[in-house]
C-alpha positions in Angstrom: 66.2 108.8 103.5 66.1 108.7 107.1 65.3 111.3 109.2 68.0 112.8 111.5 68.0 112.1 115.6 68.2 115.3 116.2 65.5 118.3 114.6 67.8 120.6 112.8 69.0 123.8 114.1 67.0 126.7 113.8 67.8 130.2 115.6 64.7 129.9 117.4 65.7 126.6 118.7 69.1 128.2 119.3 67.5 131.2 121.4 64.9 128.9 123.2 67.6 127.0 124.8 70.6 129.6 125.5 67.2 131.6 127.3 66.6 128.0 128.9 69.8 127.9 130.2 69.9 131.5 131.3 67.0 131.6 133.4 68.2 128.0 135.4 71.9 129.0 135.9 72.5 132.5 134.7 74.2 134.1 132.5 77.8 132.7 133.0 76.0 129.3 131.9 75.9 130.6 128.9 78.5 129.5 126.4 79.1 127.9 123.2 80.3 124.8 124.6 77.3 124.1 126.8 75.0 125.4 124.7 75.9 123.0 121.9 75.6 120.3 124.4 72.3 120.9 125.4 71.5 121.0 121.7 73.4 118.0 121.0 74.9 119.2 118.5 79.1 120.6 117.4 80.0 123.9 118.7 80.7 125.8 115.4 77.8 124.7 114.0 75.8 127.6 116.6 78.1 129.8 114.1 76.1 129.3 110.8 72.8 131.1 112.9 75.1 133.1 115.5 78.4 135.0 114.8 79.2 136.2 117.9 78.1 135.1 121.5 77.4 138.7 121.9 74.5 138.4 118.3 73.4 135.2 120.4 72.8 137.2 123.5 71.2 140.4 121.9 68.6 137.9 120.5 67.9 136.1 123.4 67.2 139.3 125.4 65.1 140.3 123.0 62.9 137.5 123.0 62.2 138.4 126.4 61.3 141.8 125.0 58.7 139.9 122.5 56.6 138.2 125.7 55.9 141.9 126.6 52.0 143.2 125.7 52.0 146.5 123.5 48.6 145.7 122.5 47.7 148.9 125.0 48.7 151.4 122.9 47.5 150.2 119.5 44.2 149.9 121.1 44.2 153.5 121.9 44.3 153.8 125.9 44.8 157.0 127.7 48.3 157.4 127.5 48.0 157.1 132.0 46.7 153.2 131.5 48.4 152.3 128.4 51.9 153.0 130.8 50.2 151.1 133.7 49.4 148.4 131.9 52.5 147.9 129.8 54.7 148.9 132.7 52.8 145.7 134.9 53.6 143.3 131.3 57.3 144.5 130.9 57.9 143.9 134.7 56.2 140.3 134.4 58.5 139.7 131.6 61.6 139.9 133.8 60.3 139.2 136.4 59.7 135.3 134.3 63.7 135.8 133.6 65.3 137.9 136.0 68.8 136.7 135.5 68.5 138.3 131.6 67.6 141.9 133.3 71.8 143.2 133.6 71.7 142.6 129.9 68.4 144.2 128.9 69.2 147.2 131.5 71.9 148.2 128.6 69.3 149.7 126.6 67.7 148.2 123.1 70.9 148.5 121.0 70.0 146.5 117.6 67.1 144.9 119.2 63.8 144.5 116.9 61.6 143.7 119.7 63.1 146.3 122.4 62.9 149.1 119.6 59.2 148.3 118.7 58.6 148.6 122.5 60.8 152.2 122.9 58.8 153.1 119.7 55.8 152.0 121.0 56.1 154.1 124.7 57.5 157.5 122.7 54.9 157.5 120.2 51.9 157.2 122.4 52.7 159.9 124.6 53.5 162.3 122.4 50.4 161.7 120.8 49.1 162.8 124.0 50.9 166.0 123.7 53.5 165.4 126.0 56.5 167.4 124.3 59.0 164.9 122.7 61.9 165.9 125.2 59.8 165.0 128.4 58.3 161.7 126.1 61.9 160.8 125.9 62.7 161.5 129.4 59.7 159.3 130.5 60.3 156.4 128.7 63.6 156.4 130.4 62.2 157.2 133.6 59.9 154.5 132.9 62.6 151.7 132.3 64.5 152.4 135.1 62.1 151.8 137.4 60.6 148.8 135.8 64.4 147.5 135.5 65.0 148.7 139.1 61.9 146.6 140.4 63.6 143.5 138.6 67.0 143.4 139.7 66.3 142.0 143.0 63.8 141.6 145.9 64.1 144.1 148.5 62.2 141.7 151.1 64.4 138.5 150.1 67.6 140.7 151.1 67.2 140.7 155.0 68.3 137.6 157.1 65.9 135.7 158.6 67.8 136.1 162.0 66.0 137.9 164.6 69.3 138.0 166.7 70.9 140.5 163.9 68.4 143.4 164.5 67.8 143.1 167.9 70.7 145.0 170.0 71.6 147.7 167.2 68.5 147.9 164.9 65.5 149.0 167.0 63.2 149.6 164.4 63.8 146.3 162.2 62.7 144.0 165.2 60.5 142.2 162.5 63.3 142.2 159.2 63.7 138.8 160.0 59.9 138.3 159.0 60.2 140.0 155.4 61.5 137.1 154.2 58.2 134.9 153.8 56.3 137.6 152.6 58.8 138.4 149.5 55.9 138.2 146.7 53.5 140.6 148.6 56.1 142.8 149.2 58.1 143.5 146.2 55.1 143.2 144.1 53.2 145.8 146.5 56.1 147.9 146.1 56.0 148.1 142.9 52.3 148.6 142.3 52.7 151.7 145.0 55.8 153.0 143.1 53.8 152.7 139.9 50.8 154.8 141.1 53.2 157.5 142.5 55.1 158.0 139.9 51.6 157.9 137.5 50.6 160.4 139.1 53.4 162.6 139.6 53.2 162.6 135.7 49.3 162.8 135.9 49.8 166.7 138.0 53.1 167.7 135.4 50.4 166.8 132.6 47.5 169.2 133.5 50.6 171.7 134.6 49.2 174.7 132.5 52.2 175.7 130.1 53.4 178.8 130.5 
């Protein structure tokens, strides 16, 4: 019997590509049409692993959530440097596939992988003995700012056109410079953020109750 041209569809196959297609052209590249192209195969057949573009979507986001590192808190880290370290994999994560993070921002939904990470977060800090209102509240916390770091590049977003700042904008004389320096910047930023808001949490922790 001779073996088919193209490997047969599988949903990881299916996921790999739509993600493919995602991170090169975003996420309006993403429909059944093209996808099937790129797969070389006939559009409904993406239905027998996929009902809905929506199912497709869910799971591609959540194979994003699978490249982030939880190993941290089975290993049994302070609760301070299992966040620091998990918070520097989940930002690497979407920071590998920023045009997903609008998507993932939603919250985990159905998601196997986005629920083992939520599950994951809340269960080592109340383990700690944070109270599981304020373990909730952190995790949150937590994902927002992550998220928020993601969405965009705060240096990339000024001009590089010194004439812009110059009459009107005393104190941005050098915007036009941030451009070049976008990595050390945002990723600074972040790392600063990161520390501050550790140990914000750090002083509420020792907080004597009462």
């Amino acid at each position: 019997m001779a073996r088919p041209r193209t490997p047969l569809l599988s949903r990881e196959r299916i996921v790999v590509t739509a993600l493919a297609l995602v991170d090169g052209d975003g996420l309006d590249a993403l429909s059944t049409r093209r996808l099937a192209a790129e797969l070389s195969v006939s559009g409904p057949s993406l239905y027998n692993h996929f009902a809905t573009k929506d199912e497709l979507l869910d799971a591609v986001v959540d194979s994003v959530m699978g490249e982030v590192d939880l190993s941290m808190f089975a290993a049994g880290a302070d609760w301070r440097t299992a966040l620091r370290d998990w918070a520097r994999s989940y930002r690497a994560a979407l920071a590998a596939h920023p045009n997903i993070v609008p998507v993932l921002a939603q919250g985990p939904g159905r998601r196997p992988n986005a629920l083992r990470l939520a599950d994951a977060v809340f269960g080592c800090l109340v383990a700690a003995g944070w109270p599981r209102g304020q373990a909730t509240r952190i995790g949150a916390l937590m994902r927002y700012f992550i998220t928020g770091s993601a969405l965009g590049s705060f240096a990339a977003g000024f001009p590089e056109d010194a004439e812009l700042y110059a009459a009107e904008y005393p104190h941005l004389t050098e915007a036009h410079l941030l451009a070049e320096h976008r990595r050390s910047i945002d990723e600074g930023a972040f790392e600063m953020g990161l520390e501050a808001l550790l140990d914000g949490l750090t002083l509420r922790y020792r907080r004597p109750a009462g």
